[in-house]
C-alpha positions in Angstrom: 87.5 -10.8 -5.2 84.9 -12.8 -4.2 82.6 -14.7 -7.3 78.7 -15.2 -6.9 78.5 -18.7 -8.3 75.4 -19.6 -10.4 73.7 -21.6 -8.1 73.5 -19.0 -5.5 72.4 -16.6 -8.6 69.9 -18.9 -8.8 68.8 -19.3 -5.4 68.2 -15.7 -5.5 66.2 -15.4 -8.1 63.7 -17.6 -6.9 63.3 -16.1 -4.1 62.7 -12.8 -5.7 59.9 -14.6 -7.6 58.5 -15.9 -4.7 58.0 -13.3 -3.3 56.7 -11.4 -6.1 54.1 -13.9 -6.8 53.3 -14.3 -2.7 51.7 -10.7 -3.5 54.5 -8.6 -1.6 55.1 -7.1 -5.2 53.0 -5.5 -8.0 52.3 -8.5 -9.7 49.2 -9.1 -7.3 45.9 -10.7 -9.5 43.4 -8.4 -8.0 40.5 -10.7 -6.5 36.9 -9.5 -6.3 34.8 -8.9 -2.8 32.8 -11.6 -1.6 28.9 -11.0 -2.8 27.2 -9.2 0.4 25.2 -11.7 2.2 21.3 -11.9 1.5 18.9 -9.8 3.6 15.6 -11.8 4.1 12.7 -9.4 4.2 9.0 -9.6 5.1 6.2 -7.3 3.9 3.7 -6.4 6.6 0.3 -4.8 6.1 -2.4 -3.9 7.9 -5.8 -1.8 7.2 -5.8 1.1 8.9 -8.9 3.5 10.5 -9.1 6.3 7.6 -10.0 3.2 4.4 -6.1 3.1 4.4 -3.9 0.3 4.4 0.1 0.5 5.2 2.5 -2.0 4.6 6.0 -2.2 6.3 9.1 -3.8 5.6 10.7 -6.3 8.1 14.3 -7.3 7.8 15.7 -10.4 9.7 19.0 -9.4 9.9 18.4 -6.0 11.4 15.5 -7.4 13.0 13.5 -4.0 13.0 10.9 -2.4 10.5 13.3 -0.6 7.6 10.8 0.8 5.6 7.0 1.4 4.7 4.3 3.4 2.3 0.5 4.0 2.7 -2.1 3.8 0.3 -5.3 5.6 0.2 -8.4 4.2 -0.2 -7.1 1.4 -0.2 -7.7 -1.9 2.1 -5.2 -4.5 1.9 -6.7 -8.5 2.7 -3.6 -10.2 0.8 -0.1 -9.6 -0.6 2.4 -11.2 -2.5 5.8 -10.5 -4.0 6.6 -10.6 -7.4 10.8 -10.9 -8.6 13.3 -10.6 -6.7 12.1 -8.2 -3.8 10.6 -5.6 -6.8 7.4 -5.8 -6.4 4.0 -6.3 -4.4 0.6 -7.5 -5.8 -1.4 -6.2 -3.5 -5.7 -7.9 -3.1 -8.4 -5.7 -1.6 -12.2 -4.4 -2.1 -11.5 -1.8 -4.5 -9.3 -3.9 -7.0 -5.5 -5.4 -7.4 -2.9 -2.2 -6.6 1.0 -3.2 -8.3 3.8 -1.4 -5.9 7.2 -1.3 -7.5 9.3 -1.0 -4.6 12.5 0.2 -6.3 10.5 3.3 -7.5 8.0 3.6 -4.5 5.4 3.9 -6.0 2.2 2.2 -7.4 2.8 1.5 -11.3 -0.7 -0.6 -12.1 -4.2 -0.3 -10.6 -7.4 -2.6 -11.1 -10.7 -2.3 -10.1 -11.7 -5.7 -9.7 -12.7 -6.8 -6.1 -10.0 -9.3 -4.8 -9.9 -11.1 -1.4 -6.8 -13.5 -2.0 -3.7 -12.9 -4.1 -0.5 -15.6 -4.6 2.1 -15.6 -7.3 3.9 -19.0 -8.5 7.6 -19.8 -7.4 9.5 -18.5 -10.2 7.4 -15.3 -10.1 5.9 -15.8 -13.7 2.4 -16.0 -12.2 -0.3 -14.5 -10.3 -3.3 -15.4 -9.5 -6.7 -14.0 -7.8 -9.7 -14.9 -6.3 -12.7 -13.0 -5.8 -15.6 -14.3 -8.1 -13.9 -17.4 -8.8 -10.3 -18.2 -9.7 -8.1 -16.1 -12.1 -4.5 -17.0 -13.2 -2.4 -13.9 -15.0 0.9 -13.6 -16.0 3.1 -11.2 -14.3 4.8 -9.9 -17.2 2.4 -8.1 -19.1 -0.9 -8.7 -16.3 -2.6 -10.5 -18.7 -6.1 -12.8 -17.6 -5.1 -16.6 -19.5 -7.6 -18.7 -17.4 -10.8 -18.0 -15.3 -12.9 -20.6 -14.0 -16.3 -19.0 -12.0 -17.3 -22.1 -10.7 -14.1 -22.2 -8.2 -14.3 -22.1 -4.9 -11.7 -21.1 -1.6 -8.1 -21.1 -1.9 -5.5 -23.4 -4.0 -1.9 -23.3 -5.0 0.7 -22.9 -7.2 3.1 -26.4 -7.8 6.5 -25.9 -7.0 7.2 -26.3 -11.0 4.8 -24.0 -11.5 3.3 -25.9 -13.9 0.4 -26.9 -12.2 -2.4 -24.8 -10.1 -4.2 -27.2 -7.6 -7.6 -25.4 -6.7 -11.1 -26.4 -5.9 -14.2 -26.9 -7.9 -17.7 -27.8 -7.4 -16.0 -29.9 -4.4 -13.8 -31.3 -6.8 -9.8 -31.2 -6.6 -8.4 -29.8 -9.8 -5.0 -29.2 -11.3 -4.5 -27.2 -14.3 -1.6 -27.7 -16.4 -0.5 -23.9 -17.6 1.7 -25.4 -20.4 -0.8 -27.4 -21.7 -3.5 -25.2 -21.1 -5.7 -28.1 -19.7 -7.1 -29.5 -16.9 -5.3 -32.8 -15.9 -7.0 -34.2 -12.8 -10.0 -33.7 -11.4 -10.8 -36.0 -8.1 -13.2 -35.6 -5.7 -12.1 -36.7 -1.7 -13.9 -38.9 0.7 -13.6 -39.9 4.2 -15.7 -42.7 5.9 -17.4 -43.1 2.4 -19.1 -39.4 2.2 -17.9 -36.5 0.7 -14.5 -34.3 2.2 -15.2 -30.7 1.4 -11.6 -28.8 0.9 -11.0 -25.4 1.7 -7.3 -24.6 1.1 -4.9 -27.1 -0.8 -0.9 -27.0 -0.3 0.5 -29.3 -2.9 4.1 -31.1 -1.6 7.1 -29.8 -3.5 7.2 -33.4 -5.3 3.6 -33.2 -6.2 3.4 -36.7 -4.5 0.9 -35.5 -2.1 -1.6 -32.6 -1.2 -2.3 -31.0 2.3 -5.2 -30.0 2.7 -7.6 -28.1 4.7 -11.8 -29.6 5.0 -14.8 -30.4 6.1 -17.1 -33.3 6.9 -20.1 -32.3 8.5 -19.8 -29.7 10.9 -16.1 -30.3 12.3 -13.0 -29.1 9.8 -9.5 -31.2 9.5 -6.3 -30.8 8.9 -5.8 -34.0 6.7 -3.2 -35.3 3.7 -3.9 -37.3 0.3 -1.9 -38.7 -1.8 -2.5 -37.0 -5.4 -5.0 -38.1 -7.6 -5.9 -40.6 -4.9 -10.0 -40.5 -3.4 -9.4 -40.3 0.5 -7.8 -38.5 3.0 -6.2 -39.1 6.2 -6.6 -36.8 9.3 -3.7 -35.4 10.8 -5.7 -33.0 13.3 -9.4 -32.1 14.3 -11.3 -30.3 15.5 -10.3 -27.0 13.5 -11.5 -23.6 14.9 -12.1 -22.1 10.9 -11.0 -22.7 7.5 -8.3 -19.8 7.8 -6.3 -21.6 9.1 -2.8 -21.2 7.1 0.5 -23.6 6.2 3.6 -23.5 4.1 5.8 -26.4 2.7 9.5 -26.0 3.0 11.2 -25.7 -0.2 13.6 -28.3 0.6 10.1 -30.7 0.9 10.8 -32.2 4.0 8.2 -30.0 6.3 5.3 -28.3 6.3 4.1 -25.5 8.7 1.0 -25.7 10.0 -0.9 -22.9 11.8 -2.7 -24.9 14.9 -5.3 -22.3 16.4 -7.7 -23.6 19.3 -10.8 -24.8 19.0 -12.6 -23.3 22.5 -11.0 -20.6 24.8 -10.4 -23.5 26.8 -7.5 -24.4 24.9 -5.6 -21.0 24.8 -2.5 -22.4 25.8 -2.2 -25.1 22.6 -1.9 -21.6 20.1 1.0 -23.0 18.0 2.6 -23.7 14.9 2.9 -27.7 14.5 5.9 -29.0 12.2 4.8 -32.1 10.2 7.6 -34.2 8.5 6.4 -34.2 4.7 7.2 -38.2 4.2 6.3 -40.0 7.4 3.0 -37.5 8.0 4.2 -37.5 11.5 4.1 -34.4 14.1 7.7 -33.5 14.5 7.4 -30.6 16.8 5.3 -27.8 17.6 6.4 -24.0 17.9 4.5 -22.3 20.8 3.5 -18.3 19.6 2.3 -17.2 23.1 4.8 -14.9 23.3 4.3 -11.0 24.4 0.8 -9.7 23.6 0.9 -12.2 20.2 -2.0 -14.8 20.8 -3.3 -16.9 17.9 -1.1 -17.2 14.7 -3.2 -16.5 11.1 -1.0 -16.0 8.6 2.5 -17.1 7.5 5.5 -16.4 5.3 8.1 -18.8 4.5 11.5 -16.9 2.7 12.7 -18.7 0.1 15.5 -20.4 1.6 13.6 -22.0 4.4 15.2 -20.1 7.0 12.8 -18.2 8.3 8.9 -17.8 9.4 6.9 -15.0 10.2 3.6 -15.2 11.5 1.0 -12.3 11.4 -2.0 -12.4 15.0 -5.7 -13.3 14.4 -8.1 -10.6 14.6 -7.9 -8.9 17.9 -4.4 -11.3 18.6 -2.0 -8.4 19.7 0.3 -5.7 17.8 3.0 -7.8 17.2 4.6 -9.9 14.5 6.2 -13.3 15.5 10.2 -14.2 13.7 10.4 -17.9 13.9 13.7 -19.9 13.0 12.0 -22.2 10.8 14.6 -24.8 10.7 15.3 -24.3 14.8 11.7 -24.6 15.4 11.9 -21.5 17.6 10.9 -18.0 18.3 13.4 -15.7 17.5 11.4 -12.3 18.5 8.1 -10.9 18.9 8.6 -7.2 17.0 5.6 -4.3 17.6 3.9 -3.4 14.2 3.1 0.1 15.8 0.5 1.6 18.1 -3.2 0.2 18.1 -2.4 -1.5 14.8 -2.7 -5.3 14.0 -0.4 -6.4 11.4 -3.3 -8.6 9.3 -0.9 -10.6 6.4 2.4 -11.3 5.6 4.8 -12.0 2.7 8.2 -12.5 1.3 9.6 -13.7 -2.0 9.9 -17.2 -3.1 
């Protein structure tokens, strides 16, 4: 009779194990699913005929309106989102309206008129503006800082330690932590007086682009913080509404380039500015469909994507941008006879 030797006993045996451990056998570690990939949305309103407003939800990766709500009585002019896709702060004549959009439904109302509305980064703060400039915190909607002497738009830093905004044609920044204003500059160009409009502080809070006057012709122009003059990038500017948004990566910002006559129809664009060099790096044409001048955009959080909402009487369509392609991805309908006016999406 033939006798296994113990080498070949051995031989075996590790085979058995291998194969064991290869996962053919029970002693497979389970291993968890990948996370599901994140959905970039956009919240879309508009004001509607009746004195009501709707807002609908955009999602890139279906690239179709998923969802919406009305509200009554209710005109939105500005949105933002607060957390992680759970809620909207939403701005308009009749006071601030909180929509928790797990629950559908409106948890918070004010009666305070409000024309502009923005939260911070980390979605710790809001802030309003309607009779001059109002900071809260999201957590509990408490008022911690009012200034009535404010005037136009401003910004949350990056840090979201800071708020750049203006006063009495000065530019201001107001540490939250410290509970104290830091800087307060005013800007000149040529030697007079540079009236700003909208800030957009640079994710390094090296620089601010801004948004101005001088006269009777508005600029798109940058400073360097703290510093007394500016430097045009662009003019002539058709009104201050114009709109922008830095990258969070803080190498671009997004400007929204509207013409200055109806002459110059055909220059309706977004213009890409490199951050460091102040340089035009490209510019994104939006003359697509019925979608004529852009007003409004969103940036997601990633810096993937830009959505751009029409001016006025601009069309029924909203504009998907590849913000790091520089190029139109779609032009989507918003729905029949209805402008979408403003646009947002978490940061």
């Amino acid at each position: 009779m033939k006798t296994i030797s113990i080498k070949a006993l051995i031989a075996v045996s590790g085979l058995i194990i291998a194969l064991i451990a290869s996962g053919s056998g029970c002693g497979k570690k389970p291993t968890d699913p990948p996370p599901p990939p994140e959905e970039h949305l956009f919240y879309v309103a508009s004001r509607l005929a009746d004195n009501r407003s709707i807002v609908k939800t955009f999602s890139v990766e279906q690239e179709a309106f998923i969802d919406s709500f009305t509200i009554d009585s209710f005109e939105v002019y500005d949105m933002a989102v607060v957390g992680n896709d759970e809620k909207l702060i939403l701005a308009g004549r009749t006071g601030v309206r909180f929509y928790d959009l797990t629950r559908k439904e409106i948890i918070l109302s004010t009666i305070e008129y409000c024309c502009l509305i923005q939260t911070s980064v980390n979605s710790e703060y809001y802030k309003s503006f309607a009779d001059g400039t109002k900071l809260f915190r999201t957590d509990n909607y408490q008022e911690f800082y009012f200034d009535t002497s404010s005037f136009g738009s401003g910004h949350f830093c990056y840090n979201s330690e800071y708020y750049i905004y203006n006063k009495d044609s000065n530019v201001v920044s107001y540490n939250i932590n410290g509970d104290s204003i830091e800087h307060s500059f005013k800007l000149t160009r040529n030697g007079s007086l540079f009236r700003v409009y909208n800030i957009w502080p640079t994710v390094d809070m090296k620089k601010l682009f801004l948004i101005g006057n001088q006269g009777h012709l508005l600029y798109f122009a940058v400073t360097d913080f703290g510093k007394d003059s500016v430097r045009v990038l662009q003019a002539p500017l058709r009104t201050w509404g114009e709109d922008a948004a830095v990258s969070p990566d803080g190498r671009y910002i997004y400007f929204v380039n509207t013409p200055y006559t109806d002459a110059e129809m055909p220059r309706m664009k977004i213009d890409v500015y490199d951050v460091e060099t102040e340089q035009l790096v490209t510019s994104i044409t939006t003359l697509v469909q019925d979608f004529w001048e852009p007003e409004h955009i969103a940036l997601t959080s990633d810096g993937k994507y830009l959505m751009a909402t029409p001016w006025s009487m601009g069309g029924y369509h909203i504009l998907l941008i590849d913000a790091k392609g520089f190029k139109v991805i779609g032009s989507y309908q918003f729905g029949d006879q209805t402008i979408p006016e403003t646009v947002c999406t978490k940061k």
